[in-house]
C-alpha positions as CSV (number, residue, x, y, z in Angstrom):
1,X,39.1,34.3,18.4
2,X,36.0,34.7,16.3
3,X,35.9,36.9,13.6
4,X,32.7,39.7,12.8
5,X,32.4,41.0,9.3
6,X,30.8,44.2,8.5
7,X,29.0,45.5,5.4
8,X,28.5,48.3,3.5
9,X,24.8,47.5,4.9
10,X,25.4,47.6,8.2
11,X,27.4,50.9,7.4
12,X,24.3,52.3,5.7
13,X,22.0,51.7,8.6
14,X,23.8,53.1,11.1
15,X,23.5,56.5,9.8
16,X,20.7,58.9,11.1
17,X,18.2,59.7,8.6
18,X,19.4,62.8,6.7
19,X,16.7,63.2,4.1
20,X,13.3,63.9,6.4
21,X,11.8,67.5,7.3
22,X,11.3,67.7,10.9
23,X,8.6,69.8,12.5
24,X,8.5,71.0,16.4
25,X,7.1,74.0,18.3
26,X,10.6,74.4,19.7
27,X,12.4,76.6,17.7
28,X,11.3,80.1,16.1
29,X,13.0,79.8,12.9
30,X,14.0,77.1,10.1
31,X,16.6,75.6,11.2
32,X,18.8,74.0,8.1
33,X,21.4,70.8,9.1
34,X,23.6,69.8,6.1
35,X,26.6,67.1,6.6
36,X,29.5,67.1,4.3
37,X,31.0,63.9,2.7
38,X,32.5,62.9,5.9
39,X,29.4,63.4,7.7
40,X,30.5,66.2,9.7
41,X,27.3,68.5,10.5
42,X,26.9,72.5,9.7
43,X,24.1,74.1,10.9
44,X,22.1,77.4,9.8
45,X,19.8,79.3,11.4
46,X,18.6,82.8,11.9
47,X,19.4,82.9,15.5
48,X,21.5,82.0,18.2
49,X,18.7,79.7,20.1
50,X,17.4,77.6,16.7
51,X,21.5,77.6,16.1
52,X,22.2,75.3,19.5
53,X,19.1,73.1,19.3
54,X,20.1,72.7,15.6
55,X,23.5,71.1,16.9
56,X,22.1,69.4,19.8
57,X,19.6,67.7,17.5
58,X,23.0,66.6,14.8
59,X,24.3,65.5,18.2
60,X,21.6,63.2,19.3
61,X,21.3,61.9,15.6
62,X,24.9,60.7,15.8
63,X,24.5,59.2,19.0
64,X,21.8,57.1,18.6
C-alpha cells in the first residue's frame, strides 16, 4: 500500500478562480457569485434567467 500526501497547495489549486470579472452576452443583468467560508455559492441577480446561469456557472466552476 503506497501512501499519497496532499498539501495545502494542492488544496489551493483546486479551487476555481473566485477573484476574476467575467464578461458574456449571455445574460441581461450583473450577475454577482459570492461563496462563504466553506465555499458554498450564493448567487444574486435581478432576474430569474441571470439567477440560473449564475448557478449553473458556480456549478461548472466546482466541477472542473
Amino acid at each position: 500500500m503506497s501512501t499519497v500526501q496532499i498539501t495545502q497547495s494542492d488544496l489551493q489549486a483546486s479551487l476555481p478562480d473566485t477573484t476574476s470579472d467575467i464578461h458574456t452576452d449571455h445574460i441581461k443583468n450583473e450577475v454577482s457569485i459570492t461563496r462563504d467560508i466553506h465555499g458554498i455559492p450564493h448567487v444574486k441577480s435581478a432576474n430569474t434567467y441571470d439567477a440560473f446561469f449564475g448557478q449553473g456557472f458556480a456549478t461548472a466552476q466546482d466541477r472542473l
